[in-house]
VOPAGU-2260 file (C-alpha; in pm, 1 decimal, decimal comma):
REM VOPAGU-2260
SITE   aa  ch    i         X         Y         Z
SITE  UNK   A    0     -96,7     -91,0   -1095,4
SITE  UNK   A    1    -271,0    -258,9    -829,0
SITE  UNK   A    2    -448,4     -18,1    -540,0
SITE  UNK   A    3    -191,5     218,0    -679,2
SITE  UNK   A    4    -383,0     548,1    -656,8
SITE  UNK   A    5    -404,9     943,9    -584,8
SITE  UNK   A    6    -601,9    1080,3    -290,0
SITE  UNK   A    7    -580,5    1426,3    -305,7
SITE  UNK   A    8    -859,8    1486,7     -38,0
SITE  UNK   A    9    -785,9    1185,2     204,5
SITE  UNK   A   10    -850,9    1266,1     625,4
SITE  UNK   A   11    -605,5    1358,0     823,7
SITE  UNK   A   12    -660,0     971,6     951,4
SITE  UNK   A   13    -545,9     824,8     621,4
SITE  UNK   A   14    -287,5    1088,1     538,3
SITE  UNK   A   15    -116,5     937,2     908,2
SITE  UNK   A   16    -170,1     570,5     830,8
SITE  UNK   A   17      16,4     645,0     480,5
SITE  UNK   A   18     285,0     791,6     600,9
SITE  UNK   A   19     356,7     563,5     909,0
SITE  UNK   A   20     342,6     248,8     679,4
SITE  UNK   A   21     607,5     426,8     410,3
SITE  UNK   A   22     346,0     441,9     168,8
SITE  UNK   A   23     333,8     824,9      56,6
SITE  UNK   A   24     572,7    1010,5    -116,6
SITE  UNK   A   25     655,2    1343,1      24,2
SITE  UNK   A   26     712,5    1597,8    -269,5
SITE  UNK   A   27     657,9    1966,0    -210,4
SITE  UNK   A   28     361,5    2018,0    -434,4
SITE  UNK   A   29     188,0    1661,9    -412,1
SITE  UNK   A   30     169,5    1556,0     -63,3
SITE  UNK   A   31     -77,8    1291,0    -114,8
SITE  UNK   A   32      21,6    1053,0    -370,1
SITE  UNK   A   33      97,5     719,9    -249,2
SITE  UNK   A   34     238,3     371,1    -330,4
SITE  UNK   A   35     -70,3     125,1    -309,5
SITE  UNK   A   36     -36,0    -227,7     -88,0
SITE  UNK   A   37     126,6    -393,3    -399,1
SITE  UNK   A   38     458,6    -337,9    -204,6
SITE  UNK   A   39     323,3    -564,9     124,0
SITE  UNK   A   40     132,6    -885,5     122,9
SITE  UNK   A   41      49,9    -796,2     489,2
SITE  UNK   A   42    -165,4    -489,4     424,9
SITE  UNK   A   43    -299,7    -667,8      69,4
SITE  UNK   A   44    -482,5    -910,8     314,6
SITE  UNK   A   45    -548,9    -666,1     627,9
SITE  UNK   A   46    -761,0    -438,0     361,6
SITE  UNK   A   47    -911,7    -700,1     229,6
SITE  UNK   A   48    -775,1    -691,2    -126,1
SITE  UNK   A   49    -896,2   -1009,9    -343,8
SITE  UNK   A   50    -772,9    -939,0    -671,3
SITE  UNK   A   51    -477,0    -817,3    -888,2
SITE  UNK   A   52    -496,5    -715,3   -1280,6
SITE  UNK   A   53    -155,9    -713,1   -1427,3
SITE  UNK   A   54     -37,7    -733,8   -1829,3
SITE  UNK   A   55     267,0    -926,6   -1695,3
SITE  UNK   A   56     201,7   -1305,9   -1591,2
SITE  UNK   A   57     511,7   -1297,6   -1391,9
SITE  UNK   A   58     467,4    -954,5   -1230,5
SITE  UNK   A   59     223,2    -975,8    -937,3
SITE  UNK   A   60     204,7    -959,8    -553,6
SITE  UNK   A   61     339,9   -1200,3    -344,5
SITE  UNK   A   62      78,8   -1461,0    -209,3
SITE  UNK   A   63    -153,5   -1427,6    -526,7
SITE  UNK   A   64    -217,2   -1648,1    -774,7
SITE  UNK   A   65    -303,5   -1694,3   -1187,9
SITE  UNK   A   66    -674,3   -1734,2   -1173,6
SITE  UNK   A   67    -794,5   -1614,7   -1519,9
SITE  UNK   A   68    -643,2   -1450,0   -1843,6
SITE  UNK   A   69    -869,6   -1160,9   -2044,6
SITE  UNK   A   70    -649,1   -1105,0   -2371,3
SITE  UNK   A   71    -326,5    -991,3   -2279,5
SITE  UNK   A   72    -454,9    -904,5   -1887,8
SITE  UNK   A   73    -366,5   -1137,6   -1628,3
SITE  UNK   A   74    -658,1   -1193,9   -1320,0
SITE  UNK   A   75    -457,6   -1292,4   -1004,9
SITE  UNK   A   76    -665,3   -1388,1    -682,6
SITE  UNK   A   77    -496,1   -1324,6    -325,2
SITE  UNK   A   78    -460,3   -1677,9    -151,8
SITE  UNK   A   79    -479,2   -1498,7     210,7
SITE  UNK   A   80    -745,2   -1244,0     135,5
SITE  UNK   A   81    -929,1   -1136,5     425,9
SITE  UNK   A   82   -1257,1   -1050,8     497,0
SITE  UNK   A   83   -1432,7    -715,2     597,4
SITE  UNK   A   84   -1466,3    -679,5     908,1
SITE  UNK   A   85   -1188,7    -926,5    1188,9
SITE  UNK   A   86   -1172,4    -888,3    1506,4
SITE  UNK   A   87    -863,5    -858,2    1734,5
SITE  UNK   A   88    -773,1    -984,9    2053,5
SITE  UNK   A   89    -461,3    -761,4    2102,6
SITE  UNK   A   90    -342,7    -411,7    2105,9
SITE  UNK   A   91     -20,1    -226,8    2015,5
SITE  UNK   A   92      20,1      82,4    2180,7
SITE  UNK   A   93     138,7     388,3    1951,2
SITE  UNK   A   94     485,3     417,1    2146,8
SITE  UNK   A   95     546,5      16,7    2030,0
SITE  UNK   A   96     432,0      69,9    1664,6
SITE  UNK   A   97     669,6     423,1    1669,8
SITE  UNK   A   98     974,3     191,8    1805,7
SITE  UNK   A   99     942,5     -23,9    1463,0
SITE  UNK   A  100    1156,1     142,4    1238,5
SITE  UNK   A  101    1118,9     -54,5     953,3
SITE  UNK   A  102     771,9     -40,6     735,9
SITE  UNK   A  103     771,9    -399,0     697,2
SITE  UNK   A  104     769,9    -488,5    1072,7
SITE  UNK   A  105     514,5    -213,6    1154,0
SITE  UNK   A  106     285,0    -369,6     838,1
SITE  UNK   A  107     345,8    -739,2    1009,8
SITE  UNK   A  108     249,5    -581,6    1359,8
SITE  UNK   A  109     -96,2    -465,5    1239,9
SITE  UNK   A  110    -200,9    -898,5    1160,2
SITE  UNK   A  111    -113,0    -957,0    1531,3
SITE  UNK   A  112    -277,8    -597,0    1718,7
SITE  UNK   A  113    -426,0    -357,3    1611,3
SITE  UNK   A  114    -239,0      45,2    1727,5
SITE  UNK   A  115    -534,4     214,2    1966,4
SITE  UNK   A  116    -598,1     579,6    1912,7
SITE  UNK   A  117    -378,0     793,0    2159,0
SITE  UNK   A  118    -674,6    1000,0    2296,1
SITE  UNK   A  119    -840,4     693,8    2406,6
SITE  UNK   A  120    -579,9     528,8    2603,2
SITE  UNK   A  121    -588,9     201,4    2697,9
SITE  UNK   A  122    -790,3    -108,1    2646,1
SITE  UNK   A  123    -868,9    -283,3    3004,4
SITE  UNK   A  124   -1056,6    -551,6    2829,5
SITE  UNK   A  125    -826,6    -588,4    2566,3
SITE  UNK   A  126    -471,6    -791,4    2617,9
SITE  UNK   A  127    -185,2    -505,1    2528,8
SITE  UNK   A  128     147,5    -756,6    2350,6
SITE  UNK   A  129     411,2    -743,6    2527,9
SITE  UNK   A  130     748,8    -582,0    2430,1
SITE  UNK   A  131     916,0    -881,3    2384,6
SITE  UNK   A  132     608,0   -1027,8    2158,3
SITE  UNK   A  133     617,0    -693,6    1958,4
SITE  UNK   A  134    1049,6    -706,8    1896,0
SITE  UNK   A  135     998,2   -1022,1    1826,1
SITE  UNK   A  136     876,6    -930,9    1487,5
SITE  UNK   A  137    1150,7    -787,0    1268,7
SITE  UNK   A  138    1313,0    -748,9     926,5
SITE  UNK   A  139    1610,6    -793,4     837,4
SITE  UNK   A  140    1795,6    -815,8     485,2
SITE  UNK   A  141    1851,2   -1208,8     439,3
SITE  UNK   A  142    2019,3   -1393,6     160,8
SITE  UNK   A  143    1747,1   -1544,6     -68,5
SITE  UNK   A  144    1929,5   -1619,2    -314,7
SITE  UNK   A  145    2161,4   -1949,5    -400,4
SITE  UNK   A  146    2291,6   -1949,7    -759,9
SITE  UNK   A  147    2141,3   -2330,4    -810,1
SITE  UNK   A  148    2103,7   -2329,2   -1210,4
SITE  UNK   A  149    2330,5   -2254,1   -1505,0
SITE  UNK   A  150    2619,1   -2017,8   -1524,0
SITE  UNK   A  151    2733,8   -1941,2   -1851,2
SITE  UNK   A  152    3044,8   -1701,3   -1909,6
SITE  UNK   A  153    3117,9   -1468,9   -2252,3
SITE  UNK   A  154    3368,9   -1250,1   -2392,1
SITE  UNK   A  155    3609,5   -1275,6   -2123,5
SITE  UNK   A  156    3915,7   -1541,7   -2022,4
SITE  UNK   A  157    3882,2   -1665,7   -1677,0
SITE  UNK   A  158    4215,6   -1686,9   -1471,1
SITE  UNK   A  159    3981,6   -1821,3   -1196,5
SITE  UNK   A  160    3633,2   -1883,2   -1069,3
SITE  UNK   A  161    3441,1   -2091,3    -805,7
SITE  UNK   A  162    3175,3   -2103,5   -1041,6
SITE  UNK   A  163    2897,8   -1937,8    -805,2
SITE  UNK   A  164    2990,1   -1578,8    -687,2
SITE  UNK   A  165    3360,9   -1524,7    -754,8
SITE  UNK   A  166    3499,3   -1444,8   -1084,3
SITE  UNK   A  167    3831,6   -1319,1   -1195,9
SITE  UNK   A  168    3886,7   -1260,5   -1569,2
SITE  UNK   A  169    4021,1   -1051,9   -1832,5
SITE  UNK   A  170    3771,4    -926,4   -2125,8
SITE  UNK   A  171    3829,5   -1005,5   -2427,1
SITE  UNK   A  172    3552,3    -756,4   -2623,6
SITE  UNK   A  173    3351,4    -418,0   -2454,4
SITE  UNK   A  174    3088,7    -637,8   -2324,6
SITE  UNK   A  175    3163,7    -929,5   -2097,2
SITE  UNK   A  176    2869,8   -1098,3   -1971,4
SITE  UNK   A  177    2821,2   -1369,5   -1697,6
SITE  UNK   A  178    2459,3   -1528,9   -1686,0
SITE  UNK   A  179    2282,3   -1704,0   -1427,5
SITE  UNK   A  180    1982,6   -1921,5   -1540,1
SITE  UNK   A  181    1723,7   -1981,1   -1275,7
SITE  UNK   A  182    1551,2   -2292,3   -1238,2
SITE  UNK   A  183    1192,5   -2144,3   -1173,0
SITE  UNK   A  184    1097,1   -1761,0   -1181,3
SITE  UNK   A  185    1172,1   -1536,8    -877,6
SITE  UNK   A  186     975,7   -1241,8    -789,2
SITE  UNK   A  187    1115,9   -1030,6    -481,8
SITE  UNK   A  188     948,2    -748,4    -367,0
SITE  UNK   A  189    1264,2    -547,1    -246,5
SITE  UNK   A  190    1548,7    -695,8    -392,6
SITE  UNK   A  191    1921,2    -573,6    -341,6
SITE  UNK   A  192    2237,6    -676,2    -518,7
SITE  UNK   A  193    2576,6    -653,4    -320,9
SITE  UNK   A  194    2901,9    -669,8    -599,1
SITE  UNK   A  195    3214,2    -688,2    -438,7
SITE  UNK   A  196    3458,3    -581,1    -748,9
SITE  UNK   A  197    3821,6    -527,7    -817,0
SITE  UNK   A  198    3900,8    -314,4   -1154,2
SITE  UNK   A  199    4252,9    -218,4   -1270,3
SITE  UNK   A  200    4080,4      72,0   -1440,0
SITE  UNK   A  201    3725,0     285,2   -1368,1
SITE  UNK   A  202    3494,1     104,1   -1621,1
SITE  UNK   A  203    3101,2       9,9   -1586,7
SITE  UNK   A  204    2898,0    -191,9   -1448,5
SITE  UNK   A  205    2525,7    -337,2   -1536,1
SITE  UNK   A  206    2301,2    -596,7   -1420,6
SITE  UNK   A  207    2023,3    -703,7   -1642,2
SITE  UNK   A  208    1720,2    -917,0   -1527,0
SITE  UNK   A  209    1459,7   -1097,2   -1779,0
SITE  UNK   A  210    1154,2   -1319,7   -1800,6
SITE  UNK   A  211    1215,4   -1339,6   -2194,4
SITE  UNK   A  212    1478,6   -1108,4   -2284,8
SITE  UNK   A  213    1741,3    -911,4   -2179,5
SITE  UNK   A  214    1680,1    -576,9   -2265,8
SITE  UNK   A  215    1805,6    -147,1   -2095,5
SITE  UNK   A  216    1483,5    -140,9   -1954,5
SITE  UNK   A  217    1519,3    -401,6   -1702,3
SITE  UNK   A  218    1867,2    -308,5   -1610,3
SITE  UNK   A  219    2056,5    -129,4   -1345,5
SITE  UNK   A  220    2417,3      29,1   -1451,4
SITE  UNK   A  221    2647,0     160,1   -1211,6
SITE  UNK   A  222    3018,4     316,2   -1243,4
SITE  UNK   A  223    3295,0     111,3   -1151,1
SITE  UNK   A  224    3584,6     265,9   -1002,8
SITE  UNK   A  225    3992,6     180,9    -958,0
SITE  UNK   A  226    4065,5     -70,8    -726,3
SITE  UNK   A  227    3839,8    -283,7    -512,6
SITE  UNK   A  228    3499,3    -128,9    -378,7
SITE  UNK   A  229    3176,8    -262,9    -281,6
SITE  UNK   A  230    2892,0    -166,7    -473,6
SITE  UNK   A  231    2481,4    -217,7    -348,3
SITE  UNK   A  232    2251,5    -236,5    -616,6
SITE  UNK   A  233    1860,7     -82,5    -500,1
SITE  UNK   A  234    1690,5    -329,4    -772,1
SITE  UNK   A  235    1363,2    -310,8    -597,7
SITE  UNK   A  236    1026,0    -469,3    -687,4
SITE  UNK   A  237    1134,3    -740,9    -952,0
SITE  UNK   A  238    1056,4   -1060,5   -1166,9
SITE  UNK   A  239    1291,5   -1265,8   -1327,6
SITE  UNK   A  240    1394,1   -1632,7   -1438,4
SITE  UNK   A  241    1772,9   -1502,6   -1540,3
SITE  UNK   A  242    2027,7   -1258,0   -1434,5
SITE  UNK   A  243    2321,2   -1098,8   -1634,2
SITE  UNK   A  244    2639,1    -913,9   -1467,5
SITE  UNK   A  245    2826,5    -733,4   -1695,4
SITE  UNK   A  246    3145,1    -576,1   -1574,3
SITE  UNK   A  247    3384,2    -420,3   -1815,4
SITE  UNK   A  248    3357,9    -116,9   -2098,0
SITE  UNK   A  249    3644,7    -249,6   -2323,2
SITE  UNK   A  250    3875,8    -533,3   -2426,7
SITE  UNK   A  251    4197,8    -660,6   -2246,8
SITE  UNK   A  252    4040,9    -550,1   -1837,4
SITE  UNK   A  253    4136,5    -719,3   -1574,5
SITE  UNK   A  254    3838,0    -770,4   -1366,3
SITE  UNK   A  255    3837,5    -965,7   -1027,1
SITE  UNK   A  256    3477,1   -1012,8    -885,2
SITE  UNK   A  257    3538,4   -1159,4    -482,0
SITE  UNK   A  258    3190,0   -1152,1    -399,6
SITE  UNK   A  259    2780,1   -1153,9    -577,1
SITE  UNK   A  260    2528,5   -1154,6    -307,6
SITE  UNK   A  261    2169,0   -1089,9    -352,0
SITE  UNK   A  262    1936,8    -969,6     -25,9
SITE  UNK   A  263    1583,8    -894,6      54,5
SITE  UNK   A  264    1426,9    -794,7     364,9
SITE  UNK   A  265    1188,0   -1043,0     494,4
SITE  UNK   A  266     973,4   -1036,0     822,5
SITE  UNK   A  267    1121,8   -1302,0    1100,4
SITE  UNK   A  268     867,8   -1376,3    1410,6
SITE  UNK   A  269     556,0   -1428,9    1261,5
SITE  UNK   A  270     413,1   -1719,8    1057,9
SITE  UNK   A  271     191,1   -1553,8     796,8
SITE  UNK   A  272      -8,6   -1851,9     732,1
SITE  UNK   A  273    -134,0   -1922,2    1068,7
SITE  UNK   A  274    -154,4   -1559,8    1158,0
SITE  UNK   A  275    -421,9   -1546,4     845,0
SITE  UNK   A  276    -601,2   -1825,7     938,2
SITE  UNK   A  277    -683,5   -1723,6    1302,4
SITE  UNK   A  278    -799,1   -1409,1    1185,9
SITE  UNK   A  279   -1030,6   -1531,7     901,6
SITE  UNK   A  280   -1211,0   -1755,2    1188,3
SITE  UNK   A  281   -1254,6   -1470,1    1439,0
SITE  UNK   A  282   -1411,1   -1271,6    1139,4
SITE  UNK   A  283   -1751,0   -1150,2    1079,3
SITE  UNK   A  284   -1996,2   -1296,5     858,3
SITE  UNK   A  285   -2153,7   -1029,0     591,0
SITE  UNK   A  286   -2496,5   -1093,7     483,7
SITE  UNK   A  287   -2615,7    -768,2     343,0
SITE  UNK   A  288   -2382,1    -504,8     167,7
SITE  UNK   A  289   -2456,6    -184,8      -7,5
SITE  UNK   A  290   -2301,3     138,2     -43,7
SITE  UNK   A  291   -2420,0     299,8     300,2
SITE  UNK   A  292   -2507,9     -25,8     510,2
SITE  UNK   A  293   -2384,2    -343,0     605,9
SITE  UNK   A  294   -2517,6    -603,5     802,1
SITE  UNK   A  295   -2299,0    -923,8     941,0
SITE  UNK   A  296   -2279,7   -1157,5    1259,3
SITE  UNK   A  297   -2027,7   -1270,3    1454,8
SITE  UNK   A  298   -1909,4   -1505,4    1731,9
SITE  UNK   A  299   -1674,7   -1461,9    2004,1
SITE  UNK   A  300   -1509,0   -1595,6    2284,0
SITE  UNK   A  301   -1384,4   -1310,0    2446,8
SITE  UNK   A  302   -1390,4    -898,5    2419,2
SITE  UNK   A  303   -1268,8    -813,3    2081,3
SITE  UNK   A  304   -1163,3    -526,8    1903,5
SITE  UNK   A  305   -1370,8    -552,8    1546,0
SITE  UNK   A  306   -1192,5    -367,1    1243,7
SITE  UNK   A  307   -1299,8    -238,9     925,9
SITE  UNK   A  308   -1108,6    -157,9     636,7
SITE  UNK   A  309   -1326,4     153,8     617,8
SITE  UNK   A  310   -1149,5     507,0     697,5
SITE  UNK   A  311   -1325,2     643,2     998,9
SITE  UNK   A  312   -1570,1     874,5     970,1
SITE  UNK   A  313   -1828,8    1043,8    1194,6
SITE  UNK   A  314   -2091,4     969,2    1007,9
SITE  UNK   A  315   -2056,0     607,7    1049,3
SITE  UNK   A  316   -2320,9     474,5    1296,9
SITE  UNK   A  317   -2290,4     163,0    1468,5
SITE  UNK   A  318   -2507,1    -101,0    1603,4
SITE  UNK   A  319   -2507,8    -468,7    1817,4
SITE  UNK   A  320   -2837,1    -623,4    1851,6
SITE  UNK   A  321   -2991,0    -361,1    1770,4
SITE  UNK   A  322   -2877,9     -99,5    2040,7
SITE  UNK   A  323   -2660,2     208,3    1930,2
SITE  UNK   A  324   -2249,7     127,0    1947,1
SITE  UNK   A  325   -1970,1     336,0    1974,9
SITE  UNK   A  326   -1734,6     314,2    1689,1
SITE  UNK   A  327   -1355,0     432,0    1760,3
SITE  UNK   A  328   -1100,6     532,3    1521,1
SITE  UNK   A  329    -811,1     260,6    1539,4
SITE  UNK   A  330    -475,5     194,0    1325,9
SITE  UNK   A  331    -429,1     557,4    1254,7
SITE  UNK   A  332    -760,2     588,0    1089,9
SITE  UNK   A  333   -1019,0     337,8    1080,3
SITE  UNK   A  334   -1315,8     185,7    1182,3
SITE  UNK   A  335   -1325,8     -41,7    1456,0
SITE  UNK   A  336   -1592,4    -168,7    1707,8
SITE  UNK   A  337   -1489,5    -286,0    2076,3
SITE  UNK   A  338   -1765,9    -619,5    2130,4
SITE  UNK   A  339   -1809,6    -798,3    2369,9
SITE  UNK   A  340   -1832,2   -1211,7    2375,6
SITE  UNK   A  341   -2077,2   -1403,2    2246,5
SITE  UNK   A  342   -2288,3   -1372,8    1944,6
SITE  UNK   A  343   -2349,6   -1067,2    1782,2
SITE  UNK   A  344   -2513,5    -916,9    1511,3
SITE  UNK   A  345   -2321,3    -587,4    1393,2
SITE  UNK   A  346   -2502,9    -285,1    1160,4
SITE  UNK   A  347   -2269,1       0,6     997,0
SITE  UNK   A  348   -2503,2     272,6     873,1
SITE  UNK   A  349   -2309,6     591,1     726,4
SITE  UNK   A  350   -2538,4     925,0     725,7
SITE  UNK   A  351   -2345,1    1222,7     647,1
SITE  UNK   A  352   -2272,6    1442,4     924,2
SITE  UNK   A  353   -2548,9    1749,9     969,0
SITE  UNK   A  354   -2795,7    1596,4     684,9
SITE  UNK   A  355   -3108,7    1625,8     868,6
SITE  UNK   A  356   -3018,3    1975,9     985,1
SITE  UNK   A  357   -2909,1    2079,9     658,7
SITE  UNK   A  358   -3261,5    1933,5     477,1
SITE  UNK   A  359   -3462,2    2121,2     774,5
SITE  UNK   A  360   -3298,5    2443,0     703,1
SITE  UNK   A  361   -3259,8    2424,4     318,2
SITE  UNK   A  362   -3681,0    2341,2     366,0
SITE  UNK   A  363   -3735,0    2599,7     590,6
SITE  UNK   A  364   -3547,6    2836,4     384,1
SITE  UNK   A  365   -3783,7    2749,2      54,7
SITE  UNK   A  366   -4074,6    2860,2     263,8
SITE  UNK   A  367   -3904,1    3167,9     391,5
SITE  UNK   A  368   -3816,0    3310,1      46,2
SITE  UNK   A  369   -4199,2    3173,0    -138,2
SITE  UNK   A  370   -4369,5    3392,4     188,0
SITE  UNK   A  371   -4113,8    3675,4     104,3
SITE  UNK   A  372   -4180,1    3673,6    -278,0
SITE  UNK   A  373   -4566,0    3682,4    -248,9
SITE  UNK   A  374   -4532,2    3972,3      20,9
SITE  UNK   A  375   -4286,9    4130,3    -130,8
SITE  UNK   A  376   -4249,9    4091,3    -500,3
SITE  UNK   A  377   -3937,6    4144,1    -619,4
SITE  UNK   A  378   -4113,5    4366,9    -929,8
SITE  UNK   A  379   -4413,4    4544,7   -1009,4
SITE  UNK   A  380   -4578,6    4553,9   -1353,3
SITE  UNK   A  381   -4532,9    4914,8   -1516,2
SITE  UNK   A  382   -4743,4    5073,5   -1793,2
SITE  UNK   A  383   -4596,4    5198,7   -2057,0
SITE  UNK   A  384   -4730,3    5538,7   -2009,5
SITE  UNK   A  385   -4565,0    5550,8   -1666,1
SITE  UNK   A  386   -4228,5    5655,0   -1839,5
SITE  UNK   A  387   -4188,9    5960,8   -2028,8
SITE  UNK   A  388   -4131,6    5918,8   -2348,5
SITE  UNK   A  389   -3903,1    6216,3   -2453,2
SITE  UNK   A  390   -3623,2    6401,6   -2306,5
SITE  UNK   A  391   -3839,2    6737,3   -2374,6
SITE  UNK   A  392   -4170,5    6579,8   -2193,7
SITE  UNK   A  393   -3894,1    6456,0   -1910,6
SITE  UNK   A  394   -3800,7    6817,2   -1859,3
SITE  UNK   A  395   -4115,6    6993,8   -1846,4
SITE  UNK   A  396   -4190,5    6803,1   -1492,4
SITE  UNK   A  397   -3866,0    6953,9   -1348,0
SITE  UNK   A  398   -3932,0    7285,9   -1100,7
């Protein structure tokens, strides 16, 4: 499943950034399982993700691409992968971001600014985007879909059709069909289906989707009631090379279909492309890595914000050139690294929080308790003739 995963002791940091992006689902007893970045190419490149391991060659995120097969697992490599540590040369403030309702704008928003922490204000040095550059990027549910290749029609008589989203017919078995063979495979991340039906009778309705086969498990059925209603289908995250509309339970229905529409949302006022390739060349270099430490360099023009795709912690220490940095907590709960122009060389060390205090003390207590023991043993040696041996002998020392 991707960066699908549970974090059931994430900061308080994380748990915001989660829930801001749409990303966690709120149940009463788990409050900190989440949907991973499968869902946005935006955040798959802003956190640096390079690969994707899938068992379905035509299930994967958009922007990747087949780079090796192990058995029946698919190796897919992110085309506009990013890498740690790129530096921004705008801000969002947090009452902008808020104003995004949609998750997909607010994930777009954090490739062009990065949202500054609200206890530290404002960033002089830093250029703040306007309104008008932040409302400029926003989703809305488009058309994406043209029915360009094959439609085939079964089990029903046609009284009329325009071949492409209107259908009018009368069954003629329990399962009509009407089949729409793509010319090359689709994948949408978020796709919707809007039916437009007129039934003489309540009935039902299904849409089935398929790389190979048709089959209940990719499928969506809905009830179809009297008269003429408009029906919205929440398909979601899907793959497919053919789609199947069946509406109609039984022989002899009169079924009148005005209008087949299929929507996504997509993310209008930013080029993607261009957006990822000014970031990758204001980017730092990495030339040592490990577990606690990392060592890069970097070259800019102007002040910068740098950002990690490391959650912020206090135990992260900073340095450029050598002299200690202050490290800030940005985009809800991350690292990043205000620098100024020029060329830099940037260290992140982590140390946890209180570890030379807690060695001195756990070292001082050893001592204590090894100077207690040999003044005051916790035992003495006893004879065995210092304990009476019988009740009888016990008594005769009582008064």
């Amino acid at each position: 499943n991707g960066t699908t995963g549970y974090h059931g002791f994430a900061s308080t940091g994380l748990v915001s950034f989660y829930q801001k992006m749409g990303l966690s689902i709120f149940t009463p007893r788990i409050a900190s399982y989440r949907y991973g970045f499968e869902r946005s190419p935006y955040l798959l490149s802003l956190f640096n993700v390079k690969y994707y391991i899938s068992d379905d060659p035509f299930v994967f995120p958009e922007g990747f691409q087949l780079l090796k097969r192990f058995g029946n697992r698919y190796l897919f490599e992110n085309r506009y992968q990013l890498p740690l540590g790129i530096s921004y040369s705008s801000h969002i403030s947090p009452v902008q971001f808020e104003e995004q309702k949609v998750y997909s704008s607010r994930r777009a928003l954090l490739l062009k600014g990065f949202v500054g922490d609200e206890e530290q204000g404002q960033y002089p040095q830093i250029t703040m985007l306007g309104n008008d550059q932040v409302n400029r990027i926003k989703t809305i549910a488009s058309e994406v879909f043209d029915w360009t290749g094959n439609i085939e029609t079964r089990n029903m008589r046609l009284l009329s059709s325009n071949h492409k989203d209107k259908f009018h017919y009368i069954t003629t078995s329990k399962d009509p069909k009407i089949i729409f063979s793509l010319e090359d495979t689709k994948y949408y991340n978020d796709l919707k289906i809007k039916l437009d039906i007129e039934s003489e009778d309540d009935t039902i309705g299904q849409v089935f989707w398929k790389t190979d086969a048709f089959d209940q498990n990719n499928s969506y059925m809905f009830r179809v009631a009297k008269g003429r209603h408009t029906y919205v289908l929440e398909v979601g995250k899907v793959t497919f090379n053919a789609l199947r509309v069946d509406v109609g339970s039984r022989s002899g229905m009169e079924i009148h279909i005005h209008n087949m529409r299929m929507f996504t949302h997509r993310v209008f006022g930013i080029d993607f492309e261009e957006t990822i390739a000014q970031l990758k060349s204001d980017s730092q270099r990495l030339v040592e890595f490990s577990e606690d430490y990392l060592k890069g360099t970097i070259e800019t023009n102007t002040d910068k914000m740098l950002f990690f795709a490391i959650p912020y912690d206090r135990g992260w220490l900073a340095r450029l050139n050598g002299q200690k940095w202050k490290l800030q907590k940005i985009n809800f709960g991350f690292l990043g690294m205000e620098i100024p122009p020029g060329k830099h060389t940037v260290e992140l060390q982590f140390r946890p929080r209180l570890l030379y205090e807690g060695i001195f003390i756990s070292v001082l207590s050893i001592f204590i308790t090894i100077g207690l023991y040999c003044r005051y043993p916790r035992f003495s040696p006893l004879s065995k003739n210092s304990y009476p041996e019988t009740h009888k002998e016990a008594s005769k020392n009582v008064p």
